[in-house]
C-alpha positions in Angstrom: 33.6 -0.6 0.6 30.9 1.5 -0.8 30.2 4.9 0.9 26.6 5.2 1.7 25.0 8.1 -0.1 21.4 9.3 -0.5 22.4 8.2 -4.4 23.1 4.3 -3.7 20.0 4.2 -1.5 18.2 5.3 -4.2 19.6 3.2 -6.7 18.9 -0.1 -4.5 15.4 1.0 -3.3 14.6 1.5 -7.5 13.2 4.2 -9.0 10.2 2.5 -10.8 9.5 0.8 -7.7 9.1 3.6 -5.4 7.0 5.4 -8.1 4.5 2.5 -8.2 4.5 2.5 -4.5 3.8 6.0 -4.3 0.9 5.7 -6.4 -0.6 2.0 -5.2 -0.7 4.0 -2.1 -2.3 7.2 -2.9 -4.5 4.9 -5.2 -5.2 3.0 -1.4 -5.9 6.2 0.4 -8.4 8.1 -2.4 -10.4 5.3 -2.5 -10.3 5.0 1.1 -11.9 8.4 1.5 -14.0 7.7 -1.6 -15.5 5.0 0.9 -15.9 7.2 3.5 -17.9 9.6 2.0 -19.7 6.7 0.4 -20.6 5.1 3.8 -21.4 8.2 5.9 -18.5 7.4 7.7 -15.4 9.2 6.6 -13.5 10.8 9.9 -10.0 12.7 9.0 -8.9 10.7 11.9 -9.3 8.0 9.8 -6.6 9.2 7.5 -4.0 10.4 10.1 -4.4 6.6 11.7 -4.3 5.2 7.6 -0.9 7.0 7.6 0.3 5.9 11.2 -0.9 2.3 11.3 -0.8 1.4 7.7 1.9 3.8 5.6 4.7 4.3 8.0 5.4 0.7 8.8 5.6 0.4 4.8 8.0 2.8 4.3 10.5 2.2 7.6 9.8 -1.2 6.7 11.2 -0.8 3.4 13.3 1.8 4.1 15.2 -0.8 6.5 15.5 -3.5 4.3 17.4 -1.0 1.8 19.5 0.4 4.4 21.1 -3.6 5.7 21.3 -4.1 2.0 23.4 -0.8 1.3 25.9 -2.9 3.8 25.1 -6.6 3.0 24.8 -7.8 -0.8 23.0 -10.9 0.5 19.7 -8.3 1.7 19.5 -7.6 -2.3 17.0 -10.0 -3.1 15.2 -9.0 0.4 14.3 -5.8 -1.1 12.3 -7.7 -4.1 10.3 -9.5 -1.2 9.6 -6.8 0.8 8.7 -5.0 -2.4 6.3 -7.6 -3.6 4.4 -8.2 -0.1 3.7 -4.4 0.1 2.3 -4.0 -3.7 0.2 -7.2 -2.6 -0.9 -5.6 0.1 -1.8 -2.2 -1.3 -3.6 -3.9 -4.2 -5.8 -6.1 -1.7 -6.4 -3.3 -0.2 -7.7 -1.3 -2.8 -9.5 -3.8 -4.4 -11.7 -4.1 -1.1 -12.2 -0.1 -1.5 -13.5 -0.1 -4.7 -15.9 -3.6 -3.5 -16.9 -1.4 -1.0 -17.9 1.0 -3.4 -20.2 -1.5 -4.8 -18.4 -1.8 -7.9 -18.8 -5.2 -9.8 -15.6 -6.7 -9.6 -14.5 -10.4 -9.5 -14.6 -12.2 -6.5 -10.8 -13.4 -6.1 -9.2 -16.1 -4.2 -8.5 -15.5 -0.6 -11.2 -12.5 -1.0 -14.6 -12.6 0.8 -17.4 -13.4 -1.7 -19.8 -10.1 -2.0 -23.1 -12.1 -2.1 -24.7 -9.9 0.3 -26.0 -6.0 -1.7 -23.2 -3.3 -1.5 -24.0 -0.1 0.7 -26.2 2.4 0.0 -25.6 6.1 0.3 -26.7 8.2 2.9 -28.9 10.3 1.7 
């Protein structure tokens, strides 16, 4: 039996993968306050509740899946799941950011359409 280490959950939990997460979601939260500012409505209690509601339960929720695979091989390909659903997530997510932002993107599947004018600036 292996014995769990800092190293092993590392090596499961992938170092590429936690570097893109790390930046899908810092990518999530500057455009976040980009649209804040944008919209007249940015609140630092809007970050702390970003981190609460929206990071942590990435992170334990990933975090978890790593650990019950550090004891059961079978969780493996759990982690690749779990993985996928949060970069799918974070990528929605910014995408809607930078529509916010009135940028002219592509209207995607599963997306609202942006028919109606993007926001103006306070001024």
């Amino acid at each position: 039996m292996d014995v769990w280490t800092w190293e092993h959950f590392c090596n499961l939990a992938d170092g590429y993968k936690l570097s893109l997460l790390m930046a899908l979601i810092f990518a999530n939260l500057a455009t976040g306050i980009a649209v804040g500012f944008y919209t007249g409505t940015f609140r630092f209690k809007m970050v702390g509740d970003f981190l609460l509601k929206r990071l942590l339960p990435f992170v334990l929720g990933y975090g978890a899946v790593v650990a019950v695979a550090m004891t059961d091989d079978t969780w493996k390909t759990a982690i690749v799941a779990i993985w996928g659903i949060i970069i799918a997530t974070l990528v929605g997510a910014i995408y809607e950011n930078l529509k916010e932002l009135g940028l002219p993107l592509p209207n995607l599947p599963g997306f609202p359409s942006s028919t109606s004018t993007p926001p103006t600036p306070p001024r």
